[in-house]
N, C-alpha and C positions, 0 to 999 in steps of 0.2 A: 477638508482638514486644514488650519492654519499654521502657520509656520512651526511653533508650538509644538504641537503635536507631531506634526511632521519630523521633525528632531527627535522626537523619543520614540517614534517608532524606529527611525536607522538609528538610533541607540539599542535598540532591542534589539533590531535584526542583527546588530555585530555580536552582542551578546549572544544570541540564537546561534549565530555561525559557532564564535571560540565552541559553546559548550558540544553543541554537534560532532565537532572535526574530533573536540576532546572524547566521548563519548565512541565514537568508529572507533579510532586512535587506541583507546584503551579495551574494547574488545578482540577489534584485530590482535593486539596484542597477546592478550590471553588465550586465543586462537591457534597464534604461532607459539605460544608455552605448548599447549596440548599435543599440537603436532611434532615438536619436544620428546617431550615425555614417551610419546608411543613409539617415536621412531627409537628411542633410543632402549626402552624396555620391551617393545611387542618387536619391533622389527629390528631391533641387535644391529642396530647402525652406530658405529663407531664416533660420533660427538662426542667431543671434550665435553662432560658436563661442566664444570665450574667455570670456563671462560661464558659459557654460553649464560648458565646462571646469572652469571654479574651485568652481563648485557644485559639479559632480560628483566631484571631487577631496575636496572638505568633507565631502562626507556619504560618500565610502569612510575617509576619516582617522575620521571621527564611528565609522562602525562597526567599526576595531581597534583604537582606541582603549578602545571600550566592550569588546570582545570580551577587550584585554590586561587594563585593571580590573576587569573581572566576575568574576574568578576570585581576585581579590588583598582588594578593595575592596565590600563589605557593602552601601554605597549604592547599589551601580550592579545587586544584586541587588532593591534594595526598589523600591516600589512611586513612592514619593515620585524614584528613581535610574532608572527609567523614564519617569517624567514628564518629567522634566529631557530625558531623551536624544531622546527624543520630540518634546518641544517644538521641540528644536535643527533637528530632522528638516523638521517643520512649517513653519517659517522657510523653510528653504533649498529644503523644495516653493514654497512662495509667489514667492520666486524666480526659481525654474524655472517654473513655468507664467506667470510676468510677461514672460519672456522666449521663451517658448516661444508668442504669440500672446492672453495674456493671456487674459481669459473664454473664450475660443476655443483656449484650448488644449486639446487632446487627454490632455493630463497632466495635468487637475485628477482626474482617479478616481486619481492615486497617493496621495493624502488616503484616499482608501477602504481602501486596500493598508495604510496606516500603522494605521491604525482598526483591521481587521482582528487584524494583530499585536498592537497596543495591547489590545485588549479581548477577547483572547483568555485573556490570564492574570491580568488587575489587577481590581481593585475593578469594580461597575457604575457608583460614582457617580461613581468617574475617568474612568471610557469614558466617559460623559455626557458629563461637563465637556469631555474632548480634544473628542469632537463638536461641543460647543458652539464651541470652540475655533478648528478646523477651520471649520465653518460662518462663522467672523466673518472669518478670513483670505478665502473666497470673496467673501464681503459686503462686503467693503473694499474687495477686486479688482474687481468688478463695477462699485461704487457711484463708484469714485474713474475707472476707466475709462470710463464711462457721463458722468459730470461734467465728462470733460477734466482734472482734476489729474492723472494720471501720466499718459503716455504709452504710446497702444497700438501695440504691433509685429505690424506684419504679416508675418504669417512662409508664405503661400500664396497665390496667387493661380487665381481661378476656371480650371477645365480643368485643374488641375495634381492628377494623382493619386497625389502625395504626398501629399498631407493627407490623404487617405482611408488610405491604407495605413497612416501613423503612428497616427490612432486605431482603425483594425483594429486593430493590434499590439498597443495603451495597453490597449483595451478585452479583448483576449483573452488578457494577459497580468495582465490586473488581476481576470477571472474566473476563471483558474487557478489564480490564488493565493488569491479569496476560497474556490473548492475546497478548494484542498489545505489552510486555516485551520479552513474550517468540520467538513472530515473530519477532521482533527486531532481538532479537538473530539467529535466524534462518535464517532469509534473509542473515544478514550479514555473518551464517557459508556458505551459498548456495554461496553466490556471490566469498568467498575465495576459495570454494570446486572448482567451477566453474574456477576460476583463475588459481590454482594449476593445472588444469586438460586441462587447455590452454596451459599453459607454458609444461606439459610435451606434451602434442600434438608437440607443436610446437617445443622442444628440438628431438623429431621424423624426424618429417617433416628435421629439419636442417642436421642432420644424413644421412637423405634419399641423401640431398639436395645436401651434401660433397660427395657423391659417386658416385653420376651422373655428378655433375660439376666439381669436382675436383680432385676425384680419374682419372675419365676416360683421361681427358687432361696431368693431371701429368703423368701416365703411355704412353702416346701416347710420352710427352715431350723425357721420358727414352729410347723409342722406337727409335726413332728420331734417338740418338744420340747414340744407340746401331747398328744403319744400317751405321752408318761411319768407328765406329770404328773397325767392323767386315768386315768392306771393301768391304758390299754390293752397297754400293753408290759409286765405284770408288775408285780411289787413293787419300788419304789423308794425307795432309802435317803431320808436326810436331805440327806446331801451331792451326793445325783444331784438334788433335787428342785429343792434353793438352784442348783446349776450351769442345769436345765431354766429353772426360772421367770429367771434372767438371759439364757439363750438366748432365750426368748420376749418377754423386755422390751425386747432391744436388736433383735430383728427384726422388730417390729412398729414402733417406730422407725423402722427403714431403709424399710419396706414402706410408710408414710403418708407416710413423705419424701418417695419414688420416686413414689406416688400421685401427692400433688402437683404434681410436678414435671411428670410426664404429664397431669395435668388441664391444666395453664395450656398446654401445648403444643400438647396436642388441642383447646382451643378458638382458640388464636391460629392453627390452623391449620386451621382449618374442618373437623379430622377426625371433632369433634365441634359439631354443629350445636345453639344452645339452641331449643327446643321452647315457645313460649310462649302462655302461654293467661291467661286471669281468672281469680287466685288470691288467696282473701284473707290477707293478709297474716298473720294471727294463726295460720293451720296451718305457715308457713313457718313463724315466731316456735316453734311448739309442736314440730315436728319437731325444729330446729336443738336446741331446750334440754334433751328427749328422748336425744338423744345426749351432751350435757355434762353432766347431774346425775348422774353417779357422782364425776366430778371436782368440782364442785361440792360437793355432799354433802361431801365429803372434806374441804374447804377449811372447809365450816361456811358457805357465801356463798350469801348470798339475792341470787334477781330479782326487781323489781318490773317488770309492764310497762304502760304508761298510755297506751292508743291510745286516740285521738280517736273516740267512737261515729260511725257511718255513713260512716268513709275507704270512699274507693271501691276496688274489688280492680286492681291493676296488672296488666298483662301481665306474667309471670314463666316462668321453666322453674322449676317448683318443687326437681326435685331440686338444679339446680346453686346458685339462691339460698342456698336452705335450706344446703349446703355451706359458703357463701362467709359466711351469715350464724353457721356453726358457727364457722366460723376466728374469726372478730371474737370473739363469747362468751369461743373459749378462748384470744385475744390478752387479751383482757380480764379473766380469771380468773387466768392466767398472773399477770397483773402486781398482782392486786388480793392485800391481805393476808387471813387466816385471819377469817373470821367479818367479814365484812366484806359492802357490798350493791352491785349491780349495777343500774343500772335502765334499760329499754327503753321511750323515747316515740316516740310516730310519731304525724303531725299532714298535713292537705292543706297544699296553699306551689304558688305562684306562681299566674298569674291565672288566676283563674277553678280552682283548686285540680284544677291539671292535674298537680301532681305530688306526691310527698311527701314530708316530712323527716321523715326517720327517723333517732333518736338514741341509742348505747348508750353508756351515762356510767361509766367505776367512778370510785373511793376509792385508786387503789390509786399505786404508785410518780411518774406524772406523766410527761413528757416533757421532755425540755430543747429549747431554741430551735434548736439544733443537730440534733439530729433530725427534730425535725417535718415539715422540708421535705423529708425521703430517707426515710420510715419505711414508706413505699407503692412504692418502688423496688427493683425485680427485686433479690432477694441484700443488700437492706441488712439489717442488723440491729445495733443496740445491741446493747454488751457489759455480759453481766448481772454486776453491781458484786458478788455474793455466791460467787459459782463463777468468775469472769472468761472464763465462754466465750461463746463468741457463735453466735447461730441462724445458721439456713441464709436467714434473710430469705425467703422462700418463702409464707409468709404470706398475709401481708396484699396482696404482691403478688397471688395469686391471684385474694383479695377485689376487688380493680382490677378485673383483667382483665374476672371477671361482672360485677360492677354496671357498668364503662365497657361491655361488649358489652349491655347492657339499654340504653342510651343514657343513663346517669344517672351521678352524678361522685360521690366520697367526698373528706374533705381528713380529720385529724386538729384538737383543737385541747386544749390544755394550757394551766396557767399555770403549769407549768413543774415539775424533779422532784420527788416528796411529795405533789404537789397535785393525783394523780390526772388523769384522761385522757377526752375524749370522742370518741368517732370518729361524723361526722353522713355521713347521703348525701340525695342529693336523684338520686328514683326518678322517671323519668315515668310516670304512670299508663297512658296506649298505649303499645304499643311503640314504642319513641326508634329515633333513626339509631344502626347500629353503629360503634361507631369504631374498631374493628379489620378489618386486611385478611386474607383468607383465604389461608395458607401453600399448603393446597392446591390454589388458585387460580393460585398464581405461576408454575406451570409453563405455563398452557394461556390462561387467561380476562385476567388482569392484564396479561398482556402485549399483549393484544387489547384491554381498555381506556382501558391505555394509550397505545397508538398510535392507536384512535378520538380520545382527547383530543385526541392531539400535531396530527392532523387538522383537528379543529373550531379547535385555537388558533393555526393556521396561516391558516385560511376568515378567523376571525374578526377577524386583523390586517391582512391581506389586504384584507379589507372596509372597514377605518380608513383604511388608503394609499389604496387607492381613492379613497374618499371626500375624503381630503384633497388629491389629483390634481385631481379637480374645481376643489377651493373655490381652487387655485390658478390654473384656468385660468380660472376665471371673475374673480376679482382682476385677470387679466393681461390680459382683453380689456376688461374694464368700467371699468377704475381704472387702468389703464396702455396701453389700446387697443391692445395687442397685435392683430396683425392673423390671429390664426388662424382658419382655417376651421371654425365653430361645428358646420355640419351634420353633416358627416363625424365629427368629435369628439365630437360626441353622439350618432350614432350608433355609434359604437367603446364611447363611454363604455355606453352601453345596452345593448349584449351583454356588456361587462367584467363589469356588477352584474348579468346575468341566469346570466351563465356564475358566478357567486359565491354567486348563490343559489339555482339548480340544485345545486350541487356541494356544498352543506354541505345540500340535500336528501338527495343520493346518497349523501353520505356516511354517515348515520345510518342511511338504508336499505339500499344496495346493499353486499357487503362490498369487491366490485370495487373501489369508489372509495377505500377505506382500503390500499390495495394499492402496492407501486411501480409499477409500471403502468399504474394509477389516476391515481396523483400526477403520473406523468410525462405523458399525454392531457393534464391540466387544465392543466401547467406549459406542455405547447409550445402548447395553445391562448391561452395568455395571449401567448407569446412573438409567436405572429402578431399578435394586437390592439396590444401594445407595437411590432409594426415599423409599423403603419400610423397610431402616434400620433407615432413619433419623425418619419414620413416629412411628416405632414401641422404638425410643427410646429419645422420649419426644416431637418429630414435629420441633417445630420451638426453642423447647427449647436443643433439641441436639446436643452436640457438635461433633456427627459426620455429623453434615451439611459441614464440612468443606473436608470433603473425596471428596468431587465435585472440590476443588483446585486443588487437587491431581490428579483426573483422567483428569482433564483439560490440567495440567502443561505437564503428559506426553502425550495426544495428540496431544498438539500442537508443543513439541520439534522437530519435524520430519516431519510433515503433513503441506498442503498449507494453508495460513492465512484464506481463507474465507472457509473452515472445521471448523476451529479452531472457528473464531465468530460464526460457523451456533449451534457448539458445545456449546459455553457458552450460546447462547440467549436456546438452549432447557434445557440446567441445571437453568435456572433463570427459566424458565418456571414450571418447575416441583416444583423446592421449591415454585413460588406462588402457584400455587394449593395447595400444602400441606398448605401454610400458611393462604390462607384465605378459606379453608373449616375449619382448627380448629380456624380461628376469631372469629367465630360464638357459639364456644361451650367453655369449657375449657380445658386451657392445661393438660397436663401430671401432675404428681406431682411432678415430680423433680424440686429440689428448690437450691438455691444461699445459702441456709444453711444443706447442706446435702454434706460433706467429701466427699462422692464416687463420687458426682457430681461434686466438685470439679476437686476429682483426674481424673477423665473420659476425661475433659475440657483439665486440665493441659497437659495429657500426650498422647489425640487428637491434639492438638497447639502444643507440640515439634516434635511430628512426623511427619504432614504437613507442619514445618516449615522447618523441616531436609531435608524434601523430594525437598522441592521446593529450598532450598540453592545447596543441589547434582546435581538436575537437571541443573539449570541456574551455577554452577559453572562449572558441565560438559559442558556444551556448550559453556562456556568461553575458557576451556583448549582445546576443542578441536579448536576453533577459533585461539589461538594461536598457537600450533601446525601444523597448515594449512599456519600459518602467517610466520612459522621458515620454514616450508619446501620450500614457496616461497621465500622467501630470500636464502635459500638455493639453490633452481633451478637461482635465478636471477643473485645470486654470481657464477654460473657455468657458465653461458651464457655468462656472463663478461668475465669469466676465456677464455671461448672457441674462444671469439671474440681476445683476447689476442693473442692466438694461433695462429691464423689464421693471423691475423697482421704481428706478429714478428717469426713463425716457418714455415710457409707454405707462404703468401706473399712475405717476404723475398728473402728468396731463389729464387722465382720463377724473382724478380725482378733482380736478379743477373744471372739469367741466359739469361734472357732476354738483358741484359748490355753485357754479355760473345756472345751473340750469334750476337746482333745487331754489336758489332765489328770485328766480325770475316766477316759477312756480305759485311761489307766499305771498306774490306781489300782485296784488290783483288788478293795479293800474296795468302791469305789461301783460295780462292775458286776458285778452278781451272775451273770449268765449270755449266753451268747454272743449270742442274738439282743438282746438289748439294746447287747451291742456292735457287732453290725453295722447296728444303725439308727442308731448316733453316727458308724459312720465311715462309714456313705451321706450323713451329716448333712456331715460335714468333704469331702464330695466337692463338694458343692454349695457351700462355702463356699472350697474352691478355683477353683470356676468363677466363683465373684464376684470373686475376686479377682487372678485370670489375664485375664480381661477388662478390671478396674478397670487394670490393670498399664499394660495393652497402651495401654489410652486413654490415662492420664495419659503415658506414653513419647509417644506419638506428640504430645499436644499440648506437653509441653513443648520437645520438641526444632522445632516448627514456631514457638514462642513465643520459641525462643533460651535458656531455661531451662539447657536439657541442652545442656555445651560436647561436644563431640567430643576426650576428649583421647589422642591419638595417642602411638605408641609404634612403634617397632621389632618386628613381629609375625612370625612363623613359622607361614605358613597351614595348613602338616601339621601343626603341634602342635596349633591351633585346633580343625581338623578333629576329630581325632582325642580332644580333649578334650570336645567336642559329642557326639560320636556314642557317647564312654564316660558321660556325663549322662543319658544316653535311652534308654541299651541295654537296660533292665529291660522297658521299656513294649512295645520291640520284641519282646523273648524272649516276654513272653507271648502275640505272636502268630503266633511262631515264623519272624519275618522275618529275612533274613540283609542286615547291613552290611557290603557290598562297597567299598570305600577303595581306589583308586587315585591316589594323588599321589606325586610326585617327590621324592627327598629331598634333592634340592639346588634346587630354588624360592626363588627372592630372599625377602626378607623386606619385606614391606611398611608404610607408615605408617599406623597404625590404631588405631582402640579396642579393644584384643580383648575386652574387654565385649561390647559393643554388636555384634561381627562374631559372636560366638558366638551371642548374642542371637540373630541373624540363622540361623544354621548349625540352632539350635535347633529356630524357628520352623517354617523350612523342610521339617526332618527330619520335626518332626512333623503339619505340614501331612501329608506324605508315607506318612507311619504312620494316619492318618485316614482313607487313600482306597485302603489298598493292602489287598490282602487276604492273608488269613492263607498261609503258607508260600511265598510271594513273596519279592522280592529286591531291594533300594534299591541302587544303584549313587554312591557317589559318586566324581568326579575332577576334578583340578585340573592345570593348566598355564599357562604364560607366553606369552603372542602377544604382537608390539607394544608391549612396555613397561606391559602389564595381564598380573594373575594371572585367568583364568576359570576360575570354579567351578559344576561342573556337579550336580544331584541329580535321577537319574531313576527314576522307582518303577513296576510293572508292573501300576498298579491303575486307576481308572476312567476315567483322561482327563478331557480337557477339551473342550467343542465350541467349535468356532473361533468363533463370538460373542461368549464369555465369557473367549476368550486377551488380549483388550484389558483387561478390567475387573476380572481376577482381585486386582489388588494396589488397588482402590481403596477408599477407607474405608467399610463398609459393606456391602460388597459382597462377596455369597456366592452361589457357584455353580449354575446352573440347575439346576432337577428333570430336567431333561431329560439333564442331564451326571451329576447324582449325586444319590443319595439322604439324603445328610450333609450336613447346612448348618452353618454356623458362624458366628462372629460378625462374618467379612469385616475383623477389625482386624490378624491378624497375619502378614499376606501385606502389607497396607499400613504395614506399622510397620517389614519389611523394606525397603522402597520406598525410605521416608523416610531410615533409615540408609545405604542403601548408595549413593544420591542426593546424602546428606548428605558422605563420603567421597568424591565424583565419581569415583562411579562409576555403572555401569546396571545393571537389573533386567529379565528375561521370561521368558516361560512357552511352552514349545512342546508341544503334541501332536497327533499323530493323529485325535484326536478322541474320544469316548465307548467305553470298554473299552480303550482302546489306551496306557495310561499317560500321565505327565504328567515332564516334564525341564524343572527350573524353572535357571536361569542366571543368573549373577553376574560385577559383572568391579570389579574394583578394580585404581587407579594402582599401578603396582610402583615 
């Protein structure tokens, strides 16, 4: 995706957000009309209607008002144009619940409902604030109702089970909606979690992908042209020897590249594990230099190295150090001029000389200020000021990856360019904590540590509210003599903390408890202890009815949506019962002029309201952070595709140009087997670069690179020019291409590039798996306003397992279905394009021996 693009997609999504919030926003709305309406004609509950009226009229203007500007008007997209509408919102709650029975109204959790929505897409420290916000509108209501300055409306009277039923409703429509808020949020973490854990799969897979396809041929290439010039192949002129030794220079090029790039892979991805033992450092030092003094030598550059007598030996994997400390050397030789000195110190550092600095300094070009900070960054690289081309940045990155996986850090330091370069690391002498996650991990174990986390940091807040339940109700009996029943409350309280420290026991132990089923046991055990705290501290008049938010908000952050509904419909459940067995009798005596009751109210509502802002704002942060690592994997894949292009294609196509002329030149190839070991050479250097093809297509065209440009196409001509492209490869295996298409077939809008591309791929998928004197069928026809294109070949099949995954990247056919593997890119490069064109792609067969009829349908 290019910048471009990138931009109008967070253009859409802010759009997607206003219309959204707008869209709740104005149901909710209409929600709480309903529940209006009934309480005040079915349940004879005393609302003023025309105050309420006019409210409710405001805040439906407030949201198509917002809903027509959202889409015109920039503000009412930002964060700052959400506050505002919010605020307005806020107000006209306040309002409503002054009118609605004042502290006692059943409608102060619509503040929750707003929150919700609020802090579901803005800033954490705007949720905050609204919270705070919210919290002081309650405070004032309470404090000023409690004092006698405003006036309280009694809007129920004892026996009458309307009041029960309007907060049944308040309360079970205000947990539906924190549901359907906090699943919002969750879907949308699962689908990124899920993304993330795609793209590193598949940054795997491509790793695997470069070692079997490109390592292996590039080393064959090196080989090749190692048997000339060793003069196992005969006598070799002068001009086969110059063409050999540049096949040889530039494939061992490509072949350290590819290395590299599979080293950092296979360690970031646990496929290779460092091995570390007590090494002293002077053999790493001896090996790394061992491998650079040819190049050195050559340069005329001395090392000096000056290690501290009796450093202690670090934990190390000797081979991968020594590696990482070769790269530096020839980072460092690279840049340093002819006849020039390098020098290696390494000294103990930090207390008690638990670890060690270790310094390689040259003489040579310097770094500029602008560099410094990227010069250790996957694919950076300065561009070198004498040739203007620039590395693969590969490097030093690598460097990173070991010394960060040993638990020790490296920086760069320069005074700038000419003035020569130091690159320091500081090694800990035990082995350190890794700071890399294991790729191979992410499928199975990560996920499972992950959710242990999300667990303990559910116990562990859970165990704060708690605790802060307490310190409120002991406030409210000691300092404001709330009259609640101590014993019972502290006996409730004393199974809450035992049930909280049971469960983050089981939870480290038992895997049970990390489970949804787990979570849901622990949630509806809480849900009973909250009905018999709401019950013993005023029923329907307690402000801890709202601890049911709270234990709702953290089930559902983490657990599947329909736990989460099955969860709010039994918390609605329970507060009816509490509410209408006390219809019938009278409430508690806590009253709308009673301070403690107040303060009880006020600083239940900021602590529900804190809760539920940290939760939904955590779940934003982590959404974004999922958001920055995928763009981070996407900018790499870029980077890699880059690579591959212009550091490893390259060359290869150069050698391919060096080898194809030496070929036509009959002075440099004295005799035929010499010629047929150049063109098994140029076989291999097509398969590097029918692979590199397939890649670079497929990701530009997923990157928006590659437009689609369409044309007026004639799918028999198409065809027909596909199958006269291929028909060589077929004769040799004496397969017959059987063409049945219509000659009057509409013509359709297309790239006929990119459709032939496709017709190619296919065919030759098709010639890969058929066997010799067989028969490929293709035809075409029109259904429904689509051309389908059919190609069916009478060779191995496919077994229905592998009919889902045959076009996917990477992905190549069981041993069980065939004995021919492939690179799994140009069945997914079809996908892409014929996707691309909307249209579809699949594969049917019979199964293993039974052929394979892969299908296509493009718009007519």
């Amino acid at each position: 995706m290019n910048s471009e693009q990138k931009e109008d997609a967070l253009l859409q999504e802010d759009k997607d957000k206003a219309l959204w919030i707008n869209r709740i926003r104005g149901i909710f709305t209409l929600l709480v009309l309903l529940i209006f309406v009934v309480s005040i004609f079915v349940s004879k509950l005393n609302y003023p209607l025309i105050p309420l009226t006019i409210i409710v009229g405001l805040a439906l203007a407030n949201v198509i008002i917002t809903k027509a500007l959202s889409k015109r008007v920039k503000l009412i997209r930002t964060t700052a144009g959400a506050y505002i509408r919010s605020t307005v919102d806020v107000i006209l709650v306040a309002f409503v619940i002054h009118f609605t029975g004042g502290i006692n109204s059943p409608f102060i959790l619509l503040y929750i409902m707003e929150l919700c929505v609020f802090a579901i897409y803005w800033p954490r420290w705007f949720a905050y604030a609204f919270a705070f916000q919210m919290s002081f509108f309650v405070a004032v209501i309470s404090f000023t109702e409690a004092m006698g300055i405003i006036p309280h409306i009694v809007v129920r009277e004892a026996g009458n089970p309307g009041y029960s039923f309007a907060i049944f409703m308040t309360f079970f429509l205000i947990s539906i909606t924190s549901v359907y808020g906090y699943s919002f949020m969750g879907d949308k973490l699962k689908r990124k979690q899920n993304e993330h854990i795609a793209l590193l799969n598949e940054k795997v897979e491509f790793m695997n992908m470069l070692a079997h396809e490109l390592r292996t041929p590039l080393t064959t290439i090196k080989e090749y042209g190692s048997i000339f010039l060793e003069g196992l192949a005969g006598s070799v002129n002068d001009p086969l020897k110059n063409t050999c030794r540049f096949v040889v220079k530039k494939a061992k090029e490509a072949v350290e590249l590819t290395n590299t790039i599979l080293d950092i892979a296979r360690i970031e991805s646990g496929i290779v594990k460092l091995s570390r033992k007590k090494t002293p450092l002077n053999i790493v030092i001896e090996k790394a230099l061992r491998e650079i003094k040819p190049m050195i030598a050559k340069k005329g550059i001395a090392v000096s190295i000056d290690l501290t007598p009796g450093l202690p030996e670090p934990m190390l994997d000797e081979k991968h150090f020594a590696q990482a400390f070769f790269q530096l050397l020839t980072n460092a030789a690279n840049n340093s001029p002819d006849n020039s000195r390098i020098t290696i110190n390494a000294k103990a550092y930090g207390k008690n000389g638990g670890s060690l600095l270790i310094e390689i300094k040259d003489n040579g070009k310097g770094i500029s200020k602008e560099d410094i900070k990227n010069i250790f960054k996957k694919f950076f690289s300065a561009v070198d000021e004498k040739t203007g081309i620039k590395g693969a940045g590969l490097g030093l990155s690598f460097c990173t990856t070991i010394i960060e996986d040993h638990g020790g850090k490296i920086w760069a330091e320069s005074d700038g360019p000419g003035k020569g370069a130091s690159i320091k690391i500081i090694l800990p002498v035990e082995a350190g904590p890794k700071t890399l996650k294991s790729l191979e991990q992410t499928d199975k174990n990560v996920i499972i540590g992950e959710h242990e986390k999300q667990v303990l940091w559910i116990n562990k807040i859970r165990g704060i509210i708690t605790s802060g339940f307490i310190v409120i109700i002991i406030i409210s009996v000691f300092v404001f003599n709330m009259d609640y029943p101590l014993v019972p409350l502290a006996v409730i309280g004393a199974i809450g903390l035992a049930n909280q420290l049971l469960i983050l026991l089981l939870t480290k132990t038992t895997p049970f408890f990390r489970t949804t089923w787990g979570a849901y046991i622990r949630s509806t055990l809480d849900t009973i202890l909250v009905a018999f705290i709401i019950f013993f501290t005023g029923g329907m008049n307690s402000p801890f009815i709202m601890l049911y938010i709270m234990e709702l908000s953290f089930f559902v952050i983490f657990y599947p949506k329909l736990f989460a509904y099955i969860m709010a419909c039994q918390m609605s459940l329970l507060i009816a019962i509490i509410a209408f067995i006390e219809s019938g009798g009278a409430f508690r005596t806590f009253a709308y002029n009673d301070p403690g009751f107040a303060f009880t109210m006020s600083a239940t509502f900021f602590l529900i309201a804190m809760v539920v802002s940290y939760g939904l704002s955590q779940m934003a942060d982590m959404i974004k952070q999922k958001r920055v690592q995928i763009d981070e994997l996407t900018l790499e894949k870029s980077e890699l595709m880059n690579i591959m292009e212009y550091k490893l294609r390259e060359p290869v196509l150069e050698i391919k140009k060096s080898v194809t002329r030496s070929i036509e030149d009959p002075e440099e190839i004295p005799d035929e087997t010499q010629k047929t070991h150049l063109l098994s050479l140029l076989r291999q250097c097509e398969r590097i670069l029918n692979t590199t093809s397939d890649l670079i297509d497929i990701s530009k065209i997923e990157f928006g690179q590659i437009k689609i440009n369409r044309q007026d196409i004639n799918i028999g001509e198409t065809i027909k020019n596909a199958v006269d492209s291929i028909k060589p490869q077929f004769d040799r295996k004496d397969i017959s291409i059987l063409v049945d298409v219509p000659a009057d077939l509409l013509k359709i809008s297309a790239d006929k590039n990119k459709i032939s591309q496709v017709l190619v791929n296919l065919l030759s998928n098709a010639l890969k798996f058929s066997p010799e004197h067989s028969k490929i069928h293709i035809t075409a026809k029109e259904s429904n306003k689509n051309i389908i294109v059919k190609i069916k070949d009478e060779g191995m099949g496919i077994i229905k397992k592998d009919l889902k995954k045959v076009f996917d990247k990477f992905y190549s056919a069981s041993e069980e279905s065939v004995k021919v593997k492939g690179t799994g890119l140009g069945l997914a490069l079809c996908k892409i394009i014929i996707e691309a064109h909307g249209g579809k792609i699949w594969a049917n067969s019979e199964g293993a021996g039974n052929g394979a009829t892969f299908v296509f349908t493009l718009p007519a």
